[in-house]
Steps between C-alpha positions, in 0.01 A plus 500: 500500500680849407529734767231830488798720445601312164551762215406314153649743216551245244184506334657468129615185613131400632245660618245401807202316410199697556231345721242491262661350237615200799165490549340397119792281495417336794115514386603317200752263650227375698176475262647511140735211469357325172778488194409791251538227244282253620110505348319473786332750698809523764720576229283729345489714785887503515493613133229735527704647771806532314369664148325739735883619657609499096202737385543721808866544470448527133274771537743711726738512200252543260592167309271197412514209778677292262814734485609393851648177591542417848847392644702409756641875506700782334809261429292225370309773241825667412621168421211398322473857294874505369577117436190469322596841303812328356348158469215542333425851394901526273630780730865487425580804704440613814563849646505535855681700771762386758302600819258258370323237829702178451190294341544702185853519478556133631256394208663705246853312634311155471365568166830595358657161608246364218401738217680714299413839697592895433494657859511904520537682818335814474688790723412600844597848607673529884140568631361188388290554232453393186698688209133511265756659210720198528197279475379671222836429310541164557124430342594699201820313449359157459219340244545181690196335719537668885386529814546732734478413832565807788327538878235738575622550858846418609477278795775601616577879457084566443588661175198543249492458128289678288296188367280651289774703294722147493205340347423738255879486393479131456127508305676765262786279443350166487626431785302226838530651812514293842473692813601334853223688657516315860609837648202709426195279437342585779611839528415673216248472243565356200299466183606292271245595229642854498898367555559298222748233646524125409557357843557565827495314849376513836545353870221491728726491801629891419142650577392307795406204334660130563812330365543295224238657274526781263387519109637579121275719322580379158328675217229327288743539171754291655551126407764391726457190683533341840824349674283315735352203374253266607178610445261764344493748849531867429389557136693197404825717599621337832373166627457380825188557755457843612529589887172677490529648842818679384291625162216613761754668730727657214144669417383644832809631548532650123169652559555643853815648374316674190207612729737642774785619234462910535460485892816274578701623218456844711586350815797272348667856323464663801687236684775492216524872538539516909758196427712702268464834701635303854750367311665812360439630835699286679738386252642829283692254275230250452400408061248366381599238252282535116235743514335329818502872664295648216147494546414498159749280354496247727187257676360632832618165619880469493776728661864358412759682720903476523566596809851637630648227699824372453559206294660281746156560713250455228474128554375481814199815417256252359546255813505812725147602404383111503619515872309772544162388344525689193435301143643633187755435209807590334351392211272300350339196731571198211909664526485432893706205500757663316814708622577711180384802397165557342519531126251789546719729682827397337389632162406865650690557788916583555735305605535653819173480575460151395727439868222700703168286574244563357127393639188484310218606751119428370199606631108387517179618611603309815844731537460823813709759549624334830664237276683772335553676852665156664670422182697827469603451907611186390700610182633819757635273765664264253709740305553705850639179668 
């Protein structure tokens, strides 16, 4: 049981499960267990239950129910989107940038062990963001099938792209256009009748929703086909039965989030803001890594900060604040296990600061100021000690 003093500012990691949302899972755990594919009335029910979540989610992105395909999660859609691209669809290049998640650019690396792949890195500027001139060159340059694959929200430095301009560039060059959109489903609205992008995936478990269920929105014109195999589940597009409390629960908590989104995306930015005003307060030579300080630029979520510690000290910040009941990352969650660098930050940030830590802090509707309050004291004490 965590202590009432834990501070939980690693919400682009995970975010808490709202109690609704436990409870239609739990509703449905309990009284809808028939197989969605079996004929009977139990399985019916299951089904019924399930093409209701796909017209409902459909609806908030102003597609048609059979443009989303549920998954496991972002990775599993990213994977899905871009293997199936090259596979089936002749993409023989793939632009893409360097600060990438890993399920796009650990794809891309898979793929090239087995096709015959050009891979262009379009340039990020020192801030983070997208170089849309760059972009714009590379799609002239080329007649040859490609995709273009780049975030809408950085999960790690919160940076935002501006999708609809990146899909426009691709539709006027030919171009399909995948979006990992697991950072901002959820947290801003997106219509997908008015954006004109190809793919894109989502991750029920960033918006209060539960793990290991997400979906690819994969437009009608597409003909790629499944990596799963098995059986006809999911438009024929990935087999095996579907956890239909996880569909119910990705659902509630997709339409919560929609219903709730101008209320807690106040309360969220003002949190951000205090953060980033205590910490130049206390801390004259703090950065802010990307453009995670700029409230347009970046999501209301994520705050990425190097912080001016010395480098033989930096180790021992991130167990320092777990000591002290305070969650976050240096990075993103899936790199945890790792001791290098993010990629994220070594593309845009010196090599002097590259020795500093640097802590990704992420906040919720769940997030007070007194986190921010003991986290600072925390922080304070450490680099004071």
């Amino acid at each position: 049981m965590r202590s009432m003093e834990q501070v939980y500012l690693d919400n682009a990691a995970t975010t808490p499960l709202r109690k609704e949302v436990a409870d239609a899972m739990a509703n449905v755990l309990r009284n809808e267990f028939g197989n969605p594919s079996s004929t009977h009335s139990y399985g019916r029910s299951s089904k019924a239950l399930i093409e209701s979540s796909r017209k409902k989610i459909a609806g908030l992105f102003n597609v048609e129910a059979s443009e989303i395909i549920f998954t496991s999660g972002g990775t599993e859609a990213d994977n899905m989107i871009i293997k199936s691209c090259v596979r089936d669809l002749g993409v023989t290049r793939i632009i893409t940038s360097r600060i990438e998640h890993h399920a796009v650019l650990h794809s891309i690396d898979e793929l090239q062990k087995h096709y015959s792949l050009e891979i262009d890195y379009v340039n990020v500027h020192k801030n983070g963001v997208i170089d849309q001139n760059h972009l714009k060159d590379l799609l002239k340059n080329s007649s040859d099938k490609t995709l273009v694959t780049l975030m809408h929200v950085n999960n790690e430095i919160g940076n935002k792209l501006d999708l609809k301009r990146v899909a426009q560039l691709c539709k006027e060059h030919g171009a399909l256009f995948h979006s990992d959109t697991v950072q901002s489903v959820g947290h801003f609205h997106l219509d997908f009748n008015d954006i004109p992008i190809d793919f894109a995936a989502a991750s029920a478990h960033k918006f209060h929703g539960p793990k290991g269920i997400g979906f690819a929105f994969i437009r009608k014109s597409s003909s790629i086909k499944p990596l799963i195999h098995g059986g006809e589940q999911e438009r024929g597009l990935r087999a095996g039965t579907e956890p239909v409390h996880q569909i119910v629960g990705l659902t509630k908590a997709l339409e919560m989030a929609y219903e709730n989104l101008e209320d807690e995306t106040t309360y969220i930015q003002s949190i951000k803001s205090y953060c980033i005003e205590q910490l130049e307060s206390h801390f004259s030579e703090v950065k802010f890594n990307g453009a995670s300080n700029d409230l347009e630029q970046s999501t209301y979520t994520i705050l990425n900060v190097c912080l001016p510690i010395s480098p033989d000290r930096s180790s021992m910040l991130l167990f320092q604040l777990d000591l002290k009941n305070i969650a976050c990352s240096k990075g993103s969650a899936c790199q945890s296990g790792s001791t290098g660098t993010s990629h994220v930050l070594q593309e845009i940030l010196s090599d002097e600061d590259l020795q500093k830590p640097s802590i990704r802090f992420s906040f919720s509707k769940y997030t007070t100021r007194k986190d921010i309050d003991h986290t600072i004291q925390v922080l304070k004490d450490f680099i004071n000690s």
